[in-house]
C-alpha positions as CSV (number, residue, x, y, z in Angstrom):
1,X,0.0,0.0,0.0
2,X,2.8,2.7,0.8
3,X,4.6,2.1,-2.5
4,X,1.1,2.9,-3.9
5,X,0.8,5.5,-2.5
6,X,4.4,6.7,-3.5
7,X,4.4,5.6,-7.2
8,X,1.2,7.9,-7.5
9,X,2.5,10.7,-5.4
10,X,3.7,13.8,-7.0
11,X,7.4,12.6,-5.7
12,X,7.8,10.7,-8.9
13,X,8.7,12.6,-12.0
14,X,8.6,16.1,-10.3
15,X,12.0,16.7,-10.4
16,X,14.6,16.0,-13.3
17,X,17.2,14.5,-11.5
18,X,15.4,11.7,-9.5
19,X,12.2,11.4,-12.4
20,X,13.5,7.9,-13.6
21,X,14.4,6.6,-10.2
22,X,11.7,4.2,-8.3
23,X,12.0,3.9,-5.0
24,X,10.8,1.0,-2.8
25,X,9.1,1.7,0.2
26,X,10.0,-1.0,3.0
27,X,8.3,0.7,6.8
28,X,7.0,4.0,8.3
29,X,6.5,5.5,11.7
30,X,4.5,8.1,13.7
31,X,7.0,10.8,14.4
32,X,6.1,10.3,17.9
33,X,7.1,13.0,20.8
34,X,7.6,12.8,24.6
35,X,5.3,14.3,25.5
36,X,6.6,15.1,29.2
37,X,8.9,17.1,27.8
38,X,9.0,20.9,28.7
39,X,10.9,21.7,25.7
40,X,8.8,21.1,23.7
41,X,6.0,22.9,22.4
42,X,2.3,22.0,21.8
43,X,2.5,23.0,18.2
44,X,5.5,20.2,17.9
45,X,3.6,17.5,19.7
46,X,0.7,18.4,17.4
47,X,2.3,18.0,14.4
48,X,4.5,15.4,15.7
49,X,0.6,13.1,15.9
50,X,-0.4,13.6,12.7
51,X,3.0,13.2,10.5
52,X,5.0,9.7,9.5
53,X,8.3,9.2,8.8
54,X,8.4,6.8,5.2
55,X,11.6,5.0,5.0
56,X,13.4,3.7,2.0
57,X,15.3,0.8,1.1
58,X,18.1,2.7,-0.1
59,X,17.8,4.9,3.2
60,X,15.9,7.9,1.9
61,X,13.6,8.8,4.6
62,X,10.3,11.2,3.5
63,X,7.3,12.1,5.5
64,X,3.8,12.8,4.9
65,X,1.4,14.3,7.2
66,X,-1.3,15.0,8.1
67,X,-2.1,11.4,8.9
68,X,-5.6,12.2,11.6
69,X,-7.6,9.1,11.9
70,X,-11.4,9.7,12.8
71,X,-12.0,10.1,16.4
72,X,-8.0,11.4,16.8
73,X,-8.2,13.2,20.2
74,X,-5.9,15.8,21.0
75,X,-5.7,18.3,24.1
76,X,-7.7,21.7,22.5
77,X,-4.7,23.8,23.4
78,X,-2.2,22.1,21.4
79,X,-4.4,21.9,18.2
80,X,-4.6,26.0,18.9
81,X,-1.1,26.3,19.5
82,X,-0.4,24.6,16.2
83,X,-2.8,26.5,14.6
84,X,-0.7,29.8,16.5
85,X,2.6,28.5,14.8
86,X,1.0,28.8,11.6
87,X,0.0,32.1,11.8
88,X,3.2,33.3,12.8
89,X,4.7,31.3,9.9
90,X,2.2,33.3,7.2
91,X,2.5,36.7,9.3
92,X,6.4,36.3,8.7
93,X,6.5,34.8,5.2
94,X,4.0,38.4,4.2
95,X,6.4,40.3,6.4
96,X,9.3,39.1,4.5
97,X,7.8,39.4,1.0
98,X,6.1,43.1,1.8
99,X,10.2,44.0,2.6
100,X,11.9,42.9,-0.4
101,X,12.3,46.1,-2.5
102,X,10.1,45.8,-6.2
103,X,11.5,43.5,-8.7
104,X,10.1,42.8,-12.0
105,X,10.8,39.0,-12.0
106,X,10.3,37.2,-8.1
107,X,13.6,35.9,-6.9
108,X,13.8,31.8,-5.9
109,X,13.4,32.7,-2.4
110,X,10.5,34.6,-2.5
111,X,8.9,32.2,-4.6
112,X,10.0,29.6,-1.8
113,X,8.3,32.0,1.0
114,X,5.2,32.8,-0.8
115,X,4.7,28.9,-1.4
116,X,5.5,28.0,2.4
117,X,2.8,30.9,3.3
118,X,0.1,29.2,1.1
119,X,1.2,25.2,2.7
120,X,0.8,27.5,6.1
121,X,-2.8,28.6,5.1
122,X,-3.8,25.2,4.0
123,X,-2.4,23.0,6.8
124,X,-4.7,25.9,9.2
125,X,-7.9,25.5,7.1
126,X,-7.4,21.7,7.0
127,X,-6.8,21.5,10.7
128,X,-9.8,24.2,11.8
129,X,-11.9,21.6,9.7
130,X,-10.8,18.4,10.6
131,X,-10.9,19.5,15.1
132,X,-14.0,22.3,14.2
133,X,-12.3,24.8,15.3
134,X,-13.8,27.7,14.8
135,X,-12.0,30.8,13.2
136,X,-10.0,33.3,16.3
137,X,-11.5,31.0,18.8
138,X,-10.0,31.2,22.2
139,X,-8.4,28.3,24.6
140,X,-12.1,28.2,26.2
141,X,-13.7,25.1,25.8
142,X,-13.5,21.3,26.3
143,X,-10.0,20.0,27.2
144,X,-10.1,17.8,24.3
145,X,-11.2,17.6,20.8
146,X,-11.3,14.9,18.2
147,X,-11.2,14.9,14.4
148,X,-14.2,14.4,12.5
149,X,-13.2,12.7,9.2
150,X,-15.6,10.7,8.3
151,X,-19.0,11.3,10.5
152,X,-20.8,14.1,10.7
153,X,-20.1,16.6,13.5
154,X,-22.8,18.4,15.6
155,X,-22.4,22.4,15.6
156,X,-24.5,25.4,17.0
157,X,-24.8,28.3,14.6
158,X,-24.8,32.1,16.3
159,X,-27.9,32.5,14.9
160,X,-29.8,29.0,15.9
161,X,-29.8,27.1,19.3
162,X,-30.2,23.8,17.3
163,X,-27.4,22.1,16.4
164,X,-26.8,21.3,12.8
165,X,-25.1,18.0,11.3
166,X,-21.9,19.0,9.1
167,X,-19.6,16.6,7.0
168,X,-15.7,17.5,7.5
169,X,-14.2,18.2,4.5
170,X,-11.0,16.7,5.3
171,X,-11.7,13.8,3.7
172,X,-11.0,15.5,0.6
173,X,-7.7,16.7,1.4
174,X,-5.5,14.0,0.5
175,X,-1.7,14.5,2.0
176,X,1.1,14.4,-0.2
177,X,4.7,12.7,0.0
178,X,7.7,15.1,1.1
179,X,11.8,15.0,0.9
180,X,13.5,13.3,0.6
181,X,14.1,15.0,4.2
182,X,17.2,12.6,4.8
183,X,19.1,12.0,1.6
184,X,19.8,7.7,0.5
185,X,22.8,6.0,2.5
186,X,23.7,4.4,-0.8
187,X,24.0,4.4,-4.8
188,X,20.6,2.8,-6.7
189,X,23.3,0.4,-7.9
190,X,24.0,-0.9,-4.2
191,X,21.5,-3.6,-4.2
192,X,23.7,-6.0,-1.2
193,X,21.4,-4.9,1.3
194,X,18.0,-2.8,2.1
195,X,17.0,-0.3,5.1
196,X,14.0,-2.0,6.1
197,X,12.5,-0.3,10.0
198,X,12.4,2.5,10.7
199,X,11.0,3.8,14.4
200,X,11.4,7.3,16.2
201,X,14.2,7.7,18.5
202,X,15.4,10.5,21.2
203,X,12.5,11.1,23.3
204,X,13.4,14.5,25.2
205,X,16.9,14.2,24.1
206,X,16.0,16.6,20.7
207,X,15.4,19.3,23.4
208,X,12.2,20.4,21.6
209,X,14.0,21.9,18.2
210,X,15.3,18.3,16.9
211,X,13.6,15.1,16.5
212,X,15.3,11.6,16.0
213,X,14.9,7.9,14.7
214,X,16.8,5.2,14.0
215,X,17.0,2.9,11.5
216,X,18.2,-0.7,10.5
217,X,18.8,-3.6,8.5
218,X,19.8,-7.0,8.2
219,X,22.7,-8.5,5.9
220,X,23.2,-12.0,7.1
221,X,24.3,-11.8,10.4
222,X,25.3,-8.2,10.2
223,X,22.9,-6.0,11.7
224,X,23.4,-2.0,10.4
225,X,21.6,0.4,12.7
226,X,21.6,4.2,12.0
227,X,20.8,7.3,13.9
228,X,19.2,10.0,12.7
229,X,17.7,13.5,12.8
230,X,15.1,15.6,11.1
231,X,14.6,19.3,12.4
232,X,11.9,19.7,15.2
233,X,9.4,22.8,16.5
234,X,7.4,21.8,13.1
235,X,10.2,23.7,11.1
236,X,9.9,21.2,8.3
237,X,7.2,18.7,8.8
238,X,4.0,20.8,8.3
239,X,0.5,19.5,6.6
240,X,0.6,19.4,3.0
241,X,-1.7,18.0,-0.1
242,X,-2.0,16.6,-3.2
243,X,-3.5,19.8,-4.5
244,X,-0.7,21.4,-4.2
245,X,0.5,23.2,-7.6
246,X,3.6,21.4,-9.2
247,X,5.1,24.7,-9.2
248,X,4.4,25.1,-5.3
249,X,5.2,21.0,-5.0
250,X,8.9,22.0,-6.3
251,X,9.7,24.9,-4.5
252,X,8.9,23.6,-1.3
253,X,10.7,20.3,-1.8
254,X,13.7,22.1,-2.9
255,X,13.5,23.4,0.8
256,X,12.9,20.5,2.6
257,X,15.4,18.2,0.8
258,X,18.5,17.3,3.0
259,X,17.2,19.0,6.0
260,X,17.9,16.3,7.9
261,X,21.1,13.8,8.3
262,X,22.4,10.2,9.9
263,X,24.4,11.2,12.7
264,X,25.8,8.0,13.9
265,X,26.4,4.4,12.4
266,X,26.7,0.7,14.6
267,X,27.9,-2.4,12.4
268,X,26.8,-5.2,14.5
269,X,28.9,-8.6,13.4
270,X,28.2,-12.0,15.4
271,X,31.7,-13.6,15.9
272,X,30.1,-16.7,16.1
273,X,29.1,-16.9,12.4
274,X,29.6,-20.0,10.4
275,X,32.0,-18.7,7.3
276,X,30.8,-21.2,5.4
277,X,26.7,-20.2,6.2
278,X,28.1,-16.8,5.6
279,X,29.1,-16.9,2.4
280,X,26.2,-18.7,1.2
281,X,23.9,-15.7,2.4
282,X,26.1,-13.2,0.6
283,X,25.7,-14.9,-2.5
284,X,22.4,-15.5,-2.6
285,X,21.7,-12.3,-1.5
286,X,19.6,-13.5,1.8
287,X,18.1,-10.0,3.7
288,X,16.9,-10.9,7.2
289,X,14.1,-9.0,8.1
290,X,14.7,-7.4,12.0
291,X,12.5,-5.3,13.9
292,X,13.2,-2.1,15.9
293,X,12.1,-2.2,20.2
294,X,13.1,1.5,21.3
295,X,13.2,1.0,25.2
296,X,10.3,2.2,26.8
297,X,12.3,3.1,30.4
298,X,15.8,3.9,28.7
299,X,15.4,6.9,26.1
300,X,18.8,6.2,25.1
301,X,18.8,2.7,24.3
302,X,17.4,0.5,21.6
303,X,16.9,-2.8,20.9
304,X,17.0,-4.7,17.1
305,X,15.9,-8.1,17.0
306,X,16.5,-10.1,13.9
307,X,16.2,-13.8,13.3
308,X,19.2,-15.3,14.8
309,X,19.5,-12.5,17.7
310,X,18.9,-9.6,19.8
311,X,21.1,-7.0,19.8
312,X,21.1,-3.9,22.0
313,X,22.7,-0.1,21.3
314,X,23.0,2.6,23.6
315,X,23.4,6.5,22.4
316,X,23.2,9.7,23.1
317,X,23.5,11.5,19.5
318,X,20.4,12.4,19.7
319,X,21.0,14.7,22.6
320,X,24.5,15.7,22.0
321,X,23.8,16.7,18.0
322,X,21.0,18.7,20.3
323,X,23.1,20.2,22.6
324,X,25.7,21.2,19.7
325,X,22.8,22.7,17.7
326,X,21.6,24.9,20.8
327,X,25.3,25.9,21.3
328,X,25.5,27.1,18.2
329,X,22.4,29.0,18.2
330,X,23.4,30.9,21.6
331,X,27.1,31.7,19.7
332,X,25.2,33.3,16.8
333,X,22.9,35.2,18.7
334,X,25.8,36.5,21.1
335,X,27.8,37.4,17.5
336,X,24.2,39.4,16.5
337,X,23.9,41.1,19.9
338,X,28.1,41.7,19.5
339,X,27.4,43.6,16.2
340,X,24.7,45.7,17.5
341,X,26.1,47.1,20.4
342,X,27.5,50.5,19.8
């Protein structure tokens, strides 16, 4: 079903130098957030819920979002507070565009902003619709509210005390396919082995403004698991849809491509391993299929368990490409506040 869903995405044939290249899609996740996290923001939890991470078998990771199942419940004040992050994203992106002096041909960038602005508007109409929320509506309310796909959902107009039946019409609003976000591990000609799980990684290690997962395969006996990251605070995985222009659909994956990275490797051998069962494997090109068990009371730690073992891998890459990130960040604003001072 996913490499459906890819082959008749617009990620096929939208751009010249990957149009003749088809990718197979082997697992995908919930970019799932801990959620205890004070980091983190309800707009990032938010968006964390309703986007996936699609891995590749040559270890291209994309995402798609929104993915909002009917009945989705979310606390009311972090479907607002994504809906606040988006309005500062437009309110900026118009900001930006009403500064640039006139020009009779729009520059690359501005193109870029002004199509970020219109994902912005969408990703709030579809996400008012989908929750009925209702347009500069404030935190009052029930603590919770669920998506209404599917079934009709009961409303009371300002003019009426009865309530009124009304279909969502997110339905309709099919998302689309993003990224690559992380860029393959190997050539299209490097068939000797496939990525094949993926699962999200890090917990409160990101630090609110990175998220993580890790990924891994099985050659033989060889397990490869990798680490990676994808930038957090909904900075790059926002809603988007198939109804997006092609010329929008570019623009914005020119933007999102290689925004995130592998930061760490682990080549797993078992001593143990017959040479003779091992060369046997390798040339007849057996792939184990392994599965991914993040720990559920280490944040740091992950399990892979394949057919002839378990294997267990401890990091903190996660937290320290975090920690880097955030120390970089407080250098360049220190260098900004340098320059200003008299």
């Amino acid at each position: 079903a996913e490499n459906e869903a890819y082959n008749s995405s617009s990620l096929r044939g939208r751009n010249n130098e990957v149009s003749s290249i088809d990718k197979t899609v082997t697992d995908f996740c919930f970019l799932a957030q801990e959620t205890s996290s004070t980091s983190t923001s309800g707009a990032s939890r938010a968006f964390a819920a309703m986007s996936i991470l699609v891995l590749c078998s040559d270890g291209a990771v994309y995402t798609a979002s929104p993915i909002i199942f009917d009945g989705t419940v979310l606390p009311r004040s972090m479907v607002l507070d994504a809906i606040t992050h988006l309005d500062t994203e437009i309110d900026a992106s118009m900001s930006f565009v009403e500064s640039l002096p006139p020009s009779p041909v729009e520059s690359t960038e501005q193109e870029q902003v002004e199509a970020r602005a219109r994902q912005c508007k969408a990703a709030k109409r579809y996400l008012m619709d989908a929750f009925g929320i209702l347009e500069n509506t404030s935190i009052q309310g029930s603590y919770y509210v669920s998506a209404s796909i599917v079934h009709p959902r009961s409303s009371y107009s300002s003019s009426s005390t009865s309530s009124v039946n009304s279909l969502s019409e997110a339905l309709a609003w099919q998302p689309r396919f993003q990224g690559p976000i992380v860029m393959p591990t190997q050539s299209d000609a490097d068939t000797s082995f496939f990525c094949v799980c993926i699962e999200p990684f890090g917990g409160v290690g990101g630090a609110g403004i990175i998220d993580g997962f890790v990924v891994a395969q099985s050659e033989g006996r060889t397990l490869h698991v990798d680490f990676g990251i994808i930038p957090g605070e909904g900075s790059v995985v926002l809603p988007r849809f198939e109804f997006e222009s092609d010329g929008d659909c570019q623009l914005i994956d020119e933007l999102l491509r290689g925004t995130g990275a592998y930061v760490e490797r682990a080549l797993i051998k078992d001593d143990q391993e017959d040479a003779e069962e091992s060369r046997t494997e390798i040339a007849t090109s057996v792939l184990r299929n392994c599965v991914i068990v993040v720990d559920p009371l280490d944040a740091i730690m992950v399990h892979v368990s394949s057919k002839s073992r378990i294997a267990t891998v401890s990091t903190n890459a996660i937290a320290v490409t975090a920690q880097r990130m955030l120390a970089q960040i407080d250098d360049e604003r220190s260098n900004k506040n340098d320059k200003e001072l008299p």
